[in-house]
NUGUDO-912799 format. One record per residue (C-alpha): residue in one letter; y, z, x. Coordinates in steps of 0.25 Angstrom, whole numbers, plus 2048, in hexadecimal, padded with zeros to 3 digits. Layout:
# residues N
{site 'A' {Y Z X}}
...
# end
This chain:
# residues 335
{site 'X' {8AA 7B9 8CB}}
{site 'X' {8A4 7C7 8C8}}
{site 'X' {894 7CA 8C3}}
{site 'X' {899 7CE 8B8}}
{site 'X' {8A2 7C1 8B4}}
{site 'X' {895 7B8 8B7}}
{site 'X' {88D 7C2 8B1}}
{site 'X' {894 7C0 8A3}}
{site 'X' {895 7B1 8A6}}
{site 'X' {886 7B1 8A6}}
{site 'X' {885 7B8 89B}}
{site 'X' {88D 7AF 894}}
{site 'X' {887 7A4 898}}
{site 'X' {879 7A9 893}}
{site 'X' {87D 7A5 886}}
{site 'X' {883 796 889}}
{site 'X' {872 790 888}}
{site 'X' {871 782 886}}
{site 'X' {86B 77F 879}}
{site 'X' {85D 776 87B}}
{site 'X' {85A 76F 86D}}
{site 'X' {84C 770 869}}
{site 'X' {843 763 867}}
{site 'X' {844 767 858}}
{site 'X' {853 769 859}}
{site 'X' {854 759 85C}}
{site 'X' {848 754 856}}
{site 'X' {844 756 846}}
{site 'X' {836 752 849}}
{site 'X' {834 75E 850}}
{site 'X' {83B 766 849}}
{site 'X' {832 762 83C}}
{site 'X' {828 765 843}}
{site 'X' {82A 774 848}}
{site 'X' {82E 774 83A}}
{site 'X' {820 772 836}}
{site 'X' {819 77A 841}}
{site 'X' {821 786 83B}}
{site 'X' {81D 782 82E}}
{site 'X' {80E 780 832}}
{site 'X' {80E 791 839}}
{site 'X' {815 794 82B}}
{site 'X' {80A 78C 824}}
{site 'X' {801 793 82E}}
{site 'X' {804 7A1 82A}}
{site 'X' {801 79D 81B}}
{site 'X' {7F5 799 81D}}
{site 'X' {7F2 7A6 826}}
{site 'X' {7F7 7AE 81B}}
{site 'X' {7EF 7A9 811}}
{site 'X' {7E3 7A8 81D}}
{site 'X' {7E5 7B8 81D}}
{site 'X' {7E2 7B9 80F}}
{site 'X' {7D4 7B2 80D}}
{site 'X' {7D0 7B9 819}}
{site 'X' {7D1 7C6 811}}
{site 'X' {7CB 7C1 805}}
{site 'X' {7C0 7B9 80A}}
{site 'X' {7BD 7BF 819}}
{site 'X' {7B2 7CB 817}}
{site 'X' {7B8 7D9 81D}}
{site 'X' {7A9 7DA 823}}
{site 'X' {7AA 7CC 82B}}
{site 'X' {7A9 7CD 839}}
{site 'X' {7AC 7C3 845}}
{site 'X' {7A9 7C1 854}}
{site 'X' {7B5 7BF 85D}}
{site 'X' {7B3 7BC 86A}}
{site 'X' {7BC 7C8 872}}
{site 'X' {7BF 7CF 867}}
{site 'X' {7B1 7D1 862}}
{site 'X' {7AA 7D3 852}}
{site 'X' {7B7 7D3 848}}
{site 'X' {7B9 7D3 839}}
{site 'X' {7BC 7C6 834}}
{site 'X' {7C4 7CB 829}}
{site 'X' {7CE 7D1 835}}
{site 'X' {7CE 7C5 83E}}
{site 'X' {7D1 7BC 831}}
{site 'X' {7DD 7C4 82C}}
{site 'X' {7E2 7C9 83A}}
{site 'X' {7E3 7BB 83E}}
{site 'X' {7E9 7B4 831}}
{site 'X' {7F4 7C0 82F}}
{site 'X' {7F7 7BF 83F}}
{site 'X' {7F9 7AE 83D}}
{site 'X' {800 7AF 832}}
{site 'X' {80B 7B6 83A}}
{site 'X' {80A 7B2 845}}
{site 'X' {80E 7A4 83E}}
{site 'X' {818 7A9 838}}
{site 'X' {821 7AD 844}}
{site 'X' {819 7A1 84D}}
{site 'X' {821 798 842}}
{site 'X' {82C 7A1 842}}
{site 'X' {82E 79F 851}}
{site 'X' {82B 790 852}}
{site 'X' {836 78F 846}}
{site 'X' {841 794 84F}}
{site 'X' {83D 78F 85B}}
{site 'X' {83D 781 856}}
{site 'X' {844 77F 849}}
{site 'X' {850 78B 849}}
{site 'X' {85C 78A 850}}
{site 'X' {859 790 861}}
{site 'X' {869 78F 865}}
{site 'X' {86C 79C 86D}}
{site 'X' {878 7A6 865}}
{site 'X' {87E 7B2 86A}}
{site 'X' {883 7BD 861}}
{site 'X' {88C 7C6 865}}
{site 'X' {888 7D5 863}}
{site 'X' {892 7DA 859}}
{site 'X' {896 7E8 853}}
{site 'X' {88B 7EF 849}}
{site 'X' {895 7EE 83F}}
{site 'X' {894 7E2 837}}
{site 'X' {8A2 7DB 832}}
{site 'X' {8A1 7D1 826}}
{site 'X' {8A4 7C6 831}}
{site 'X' {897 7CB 838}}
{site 'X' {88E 7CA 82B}}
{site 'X' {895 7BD 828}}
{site 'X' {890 7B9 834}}
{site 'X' {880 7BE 833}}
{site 'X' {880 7B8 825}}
{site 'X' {883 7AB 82C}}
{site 'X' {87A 7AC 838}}
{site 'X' {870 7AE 82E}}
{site 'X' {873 7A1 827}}
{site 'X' {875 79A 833}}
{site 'X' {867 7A0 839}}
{site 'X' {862 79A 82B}}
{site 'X' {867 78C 82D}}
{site 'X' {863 78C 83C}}
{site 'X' {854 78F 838}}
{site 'X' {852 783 830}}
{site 'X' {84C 78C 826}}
{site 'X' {853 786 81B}}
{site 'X' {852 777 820}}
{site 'X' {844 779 822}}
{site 'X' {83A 77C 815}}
{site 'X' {82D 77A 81B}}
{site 'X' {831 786 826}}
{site 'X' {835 78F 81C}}
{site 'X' {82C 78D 810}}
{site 'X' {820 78F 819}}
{site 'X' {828 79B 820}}
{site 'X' {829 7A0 811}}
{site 'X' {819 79E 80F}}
{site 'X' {816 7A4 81C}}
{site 'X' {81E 7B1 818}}
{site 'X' {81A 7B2 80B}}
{site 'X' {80B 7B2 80D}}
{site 'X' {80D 7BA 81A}}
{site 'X' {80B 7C9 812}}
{site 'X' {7FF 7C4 80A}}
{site 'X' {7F6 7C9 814}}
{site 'X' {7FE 7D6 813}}
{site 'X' {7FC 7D5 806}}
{site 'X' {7EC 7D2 805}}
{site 'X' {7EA 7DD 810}}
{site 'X' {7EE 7E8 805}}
{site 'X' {7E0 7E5 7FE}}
{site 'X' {7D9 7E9 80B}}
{site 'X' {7DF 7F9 808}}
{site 'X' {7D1 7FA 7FF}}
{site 'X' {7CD 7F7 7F2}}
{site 'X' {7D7 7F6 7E5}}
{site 'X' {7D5 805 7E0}}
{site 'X' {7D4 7FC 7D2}}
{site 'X' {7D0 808 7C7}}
{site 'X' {7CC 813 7D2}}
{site 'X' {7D9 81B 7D2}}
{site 'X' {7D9 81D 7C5}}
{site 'X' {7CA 821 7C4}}
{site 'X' {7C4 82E 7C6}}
{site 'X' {7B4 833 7C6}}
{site 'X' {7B8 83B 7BA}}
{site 'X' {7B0 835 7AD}}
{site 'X' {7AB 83A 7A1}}
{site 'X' {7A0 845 7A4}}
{site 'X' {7A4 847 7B2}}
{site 'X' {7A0 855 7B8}}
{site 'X' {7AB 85E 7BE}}
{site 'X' {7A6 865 7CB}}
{site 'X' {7AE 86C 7D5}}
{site 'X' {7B3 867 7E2}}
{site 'X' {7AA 869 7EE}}
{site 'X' {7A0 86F 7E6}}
{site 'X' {79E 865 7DB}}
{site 'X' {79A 871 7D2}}
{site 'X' {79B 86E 7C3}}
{site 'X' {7A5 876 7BB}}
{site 'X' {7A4 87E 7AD}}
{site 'X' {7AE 882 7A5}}
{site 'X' {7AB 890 7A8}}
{site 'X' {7AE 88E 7B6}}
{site 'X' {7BC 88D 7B5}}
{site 'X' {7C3 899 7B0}}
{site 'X' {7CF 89A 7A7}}
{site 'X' {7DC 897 7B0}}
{site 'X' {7D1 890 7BB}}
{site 'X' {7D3 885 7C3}}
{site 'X' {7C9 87C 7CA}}
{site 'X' {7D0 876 7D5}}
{site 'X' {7C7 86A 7D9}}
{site 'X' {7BD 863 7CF}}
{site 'X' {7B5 857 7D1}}
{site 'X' {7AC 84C 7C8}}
{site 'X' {79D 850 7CB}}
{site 'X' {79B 841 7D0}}
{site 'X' {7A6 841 7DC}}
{site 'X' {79C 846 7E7}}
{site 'X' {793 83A 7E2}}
{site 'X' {79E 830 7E3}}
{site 'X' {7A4 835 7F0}}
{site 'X' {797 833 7F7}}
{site 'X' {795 826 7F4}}
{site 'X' {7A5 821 7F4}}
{site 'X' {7A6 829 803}}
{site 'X' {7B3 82D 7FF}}
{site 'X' {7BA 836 7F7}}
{site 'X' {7C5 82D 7EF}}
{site 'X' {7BF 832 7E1}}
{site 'X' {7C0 842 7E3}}
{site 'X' {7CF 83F 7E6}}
{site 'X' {7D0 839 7D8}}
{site 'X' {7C6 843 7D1}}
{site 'X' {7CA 851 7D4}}
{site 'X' {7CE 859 7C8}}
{site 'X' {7D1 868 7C6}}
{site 'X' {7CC 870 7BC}}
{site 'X' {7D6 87C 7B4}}
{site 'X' {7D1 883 7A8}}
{site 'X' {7DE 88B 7A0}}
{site 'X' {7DE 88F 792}}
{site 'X' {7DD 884 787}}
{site 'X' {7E9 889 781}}
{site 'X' {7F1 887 78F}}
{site 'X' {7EE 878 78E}}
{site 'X' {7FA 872 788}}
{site 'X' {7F7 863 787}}
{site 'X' {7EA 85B 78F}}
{site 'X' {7EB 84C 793}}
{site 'X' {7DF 84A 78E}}
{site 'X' {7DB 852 77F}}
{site 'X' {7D1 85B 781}}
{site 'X' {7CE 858 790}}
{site 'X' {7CC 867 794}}
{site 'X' {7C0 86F 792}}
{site 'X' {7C3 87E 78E}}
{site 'X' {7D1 87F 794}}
{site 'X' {7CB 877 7A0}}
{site 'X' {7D4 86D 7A5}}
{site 'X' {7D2 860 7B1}}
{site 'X' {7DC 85A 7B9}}
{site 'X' {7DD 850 7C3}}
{site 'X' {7DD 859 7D1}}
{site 'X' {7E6 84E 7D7}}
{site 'X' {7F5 84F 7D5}}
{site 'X' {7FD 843 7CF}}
{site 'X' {807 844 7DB}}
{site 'X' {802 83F 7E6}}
{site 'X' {7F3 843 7E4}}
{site 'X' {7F1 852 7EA}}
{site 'X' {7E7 85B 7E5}}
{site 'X' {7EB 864 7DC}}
{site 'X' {7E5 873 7D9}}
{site 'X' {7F2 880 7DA}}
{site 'X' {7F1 882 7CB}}
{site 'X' {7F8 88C 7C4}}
{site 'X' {7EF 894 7B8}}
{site 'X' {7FD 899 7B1}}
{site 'X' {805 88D 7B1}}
{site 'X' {7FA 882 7B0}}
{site 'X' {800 87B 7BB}}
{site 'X' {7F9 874 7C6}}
{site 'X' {801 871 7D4}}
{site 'X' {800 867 7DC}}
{site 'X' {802 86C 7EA}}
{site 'X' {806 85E 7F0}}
{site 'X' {812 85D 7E9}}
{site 'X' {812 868 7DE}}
{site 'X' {812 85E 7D3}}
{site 'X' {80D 869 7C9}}
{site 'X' {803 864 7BC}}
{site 'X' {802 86C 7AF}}
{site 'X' {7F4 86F 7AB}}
{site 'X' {7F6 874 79D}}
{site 'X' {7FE 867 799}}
{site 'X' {7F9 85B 79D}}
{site 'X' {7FA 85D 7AC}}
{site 'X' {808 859 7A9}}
{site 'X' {811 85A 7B7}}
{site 'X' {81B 863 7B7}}
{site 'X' {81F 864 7C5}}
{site 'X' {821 85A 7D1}}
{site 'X' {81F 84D 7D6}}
{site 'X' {813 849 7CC}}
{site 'X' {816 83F 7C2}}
{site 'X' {808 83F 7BB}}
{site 'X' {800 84B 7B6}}
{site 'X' {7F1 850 7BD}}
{site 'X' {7E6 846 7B3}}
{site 'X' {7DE 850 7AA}}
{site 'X' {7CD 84D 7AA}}
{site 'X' {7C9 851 79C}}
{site 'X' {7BD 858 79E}}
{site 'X' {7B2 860 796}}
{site 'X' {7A3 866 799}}
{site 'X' {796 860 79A}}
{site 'X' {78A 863 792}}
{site 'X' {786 86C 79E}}
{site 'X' {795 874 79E}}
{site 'X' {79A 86C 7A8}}
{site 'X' {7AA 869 7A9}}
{site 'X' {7A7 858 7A8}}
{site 'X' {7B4 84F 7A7}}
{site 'X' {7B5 848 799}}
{site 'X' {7BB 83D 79E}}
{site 'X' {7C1 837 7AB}}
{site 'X' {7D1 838 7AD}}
{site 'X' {7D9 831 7A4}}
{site 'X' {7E4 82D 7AE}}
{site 'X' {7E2 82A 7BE}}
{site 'X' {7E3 837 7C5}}
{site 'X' {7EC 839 7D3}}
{site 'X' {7FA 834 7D6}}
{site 'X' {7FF 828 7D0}}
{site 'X' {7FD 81A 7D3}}
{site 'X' {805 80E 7D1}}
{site 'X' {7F8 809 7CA}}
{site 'X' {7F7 813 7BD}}
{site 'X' {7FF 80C 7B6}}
# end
């Protein structure tokens, strides 16, 4: 006999295995009892699950703990690395022992066919997967695949609860701005009150600010509310202005917009005197001053916010109010 003919023979003869039953093939007290060692890591994963989330809640994020090796850790990390890492890890330590024990171990061999699949071959995956059904007990054994089903269902919670660790709820804050009644308007960098006369028929002032901002800032640390508060000022004709959104919410032809474009939030200052119009250099959503800021170009779907403002009793441009809608791109929130 050639190498090649025994070669083949022992090739084909790799697949002729004697099948050895398992104890829980032969005895049903042993396979009820893998049943419920299954059932218990199932079970386990709930309870790690649900372990997970008190630690979140209840474990203080300043909580520390001595490991031996490892050193000082925060016990909020320990708690909620080991919980989420359990409750995996007995979901494919039960996922294992199920097979091992409980599904059907006799050895098939499947041809490799052509990529192109004939009705007879989806005929035949449709029945594979039934038969795969059948032979995993998954259907004869409740406790197995209700506690399966619990163990998934609660698996993404942690997930889930690890979303509110992004920050705090923005609650009221994106809609809020420093702007209130009586509010000074100083210019960026500077912070230099404005007068009327400063701005000149057809002027713009690119970048204006609340008096208070620097105040804030220094004791926020950061820098969240000159994003929200910067307007620009434009002063035209009162003639030119054909409709306001608020009614009498400019001073002498002097008109304040929201600086921040409704788009996507760019900063917004190429103005045009003859036209009115304001260009977003982002996108080019353009805004019409003289009527509302109304958008008449682009990718904006909202119009720039108008401040109503008028002038102290020193002459100062002071804001009458603060805006009367949220400033910036929209948000799913607005409602």
């Amino acid at each position: 006999m050639s190498n090649d003919s025994s070669s083949e023979l022992e090739v084909a003869g790799a697949h002729e295995i004697e099948h050895a039953l398992r104890r829980s093939d032969t005895d049903p007290r042993a396979a009820q009892r893998a049943e419920r060692q299954v059932a218990i890591m199932f079970v386990g994963s709930v309870l790690a699950s649900i372990l997970f989330v008190v630690a979140f809640v209840s474990v203080k994020s300043t909580a520390v703990v001595d490991l031996p090796l490892i050193g000082r850790i925060g016990l909020q990390n320990l708690t909620l690395g080991v919980a989420s890492g359990l409750g995996l890890f007995l979901i494919g330590a039960g996922a294992i022992h199920w097979a091992r024990k409980l599904m059907s171990d006799e050895e098939i061999v499947d041809e490799r066919k052509s990529f192109a699949s004939d009705d007879e071959t989806r005929e035949a995956v449709v029945e594979s997967f039934h038969t795969g059904v059948e032979e995993s007990g998954v259907m004869k054994r409740p406790l197995i695949r209700r506690t399966l089903l619990a163990a998934m269902a609660l698996m993404p919670i942690p997930a889930i609860v690890m979303l509110r660790d992004l920050g705090p709820l923005p609650e009221t804050k994106a809609r809020e701005t420093l702007w209130r009644k009586g509010s000074r308007i100083v210019t960026d960098i500077s912070y230099r009150p404005i007068k009327p006369e400063d701005i000149p028929l057809g002027g713009l002032v690119a970048g204006a600010l609340p008096a208070d901002l620097k105040k804030v800032e220094e004791e926020e640390g950061n820098l969240n509310q000159r994003a929200k508060a910067a307007i620009i000022l434009v002063r035209m004709a009162p003639d030119e202005i054909r409709s306001q959104q608020i009614q009498d919410g400019d001073f002498q032809g002097i008109l304040a917009f929201s600086k921040i474009c409704t788009h996507l939030g760019c900063p917004i200052a190429l103005y045009e005197q003859r036209t009115k119009h304001l260009l977003c250099p982002c996108h080019q959503s353009t805004f019409d001053l003289a009527d509302d800021g109304n958008v008449i170009f682009g990718p904006s779907a909202r119009r720039l916010p108008q401040l109503a403002i008028e002038v102290d009793k020193e002459g100062y441009l002071v804001a009458k109010e603060g805006f009367q809608e949220p400033v910036g791109p929209s948000f799913w929130e607005r409602g």
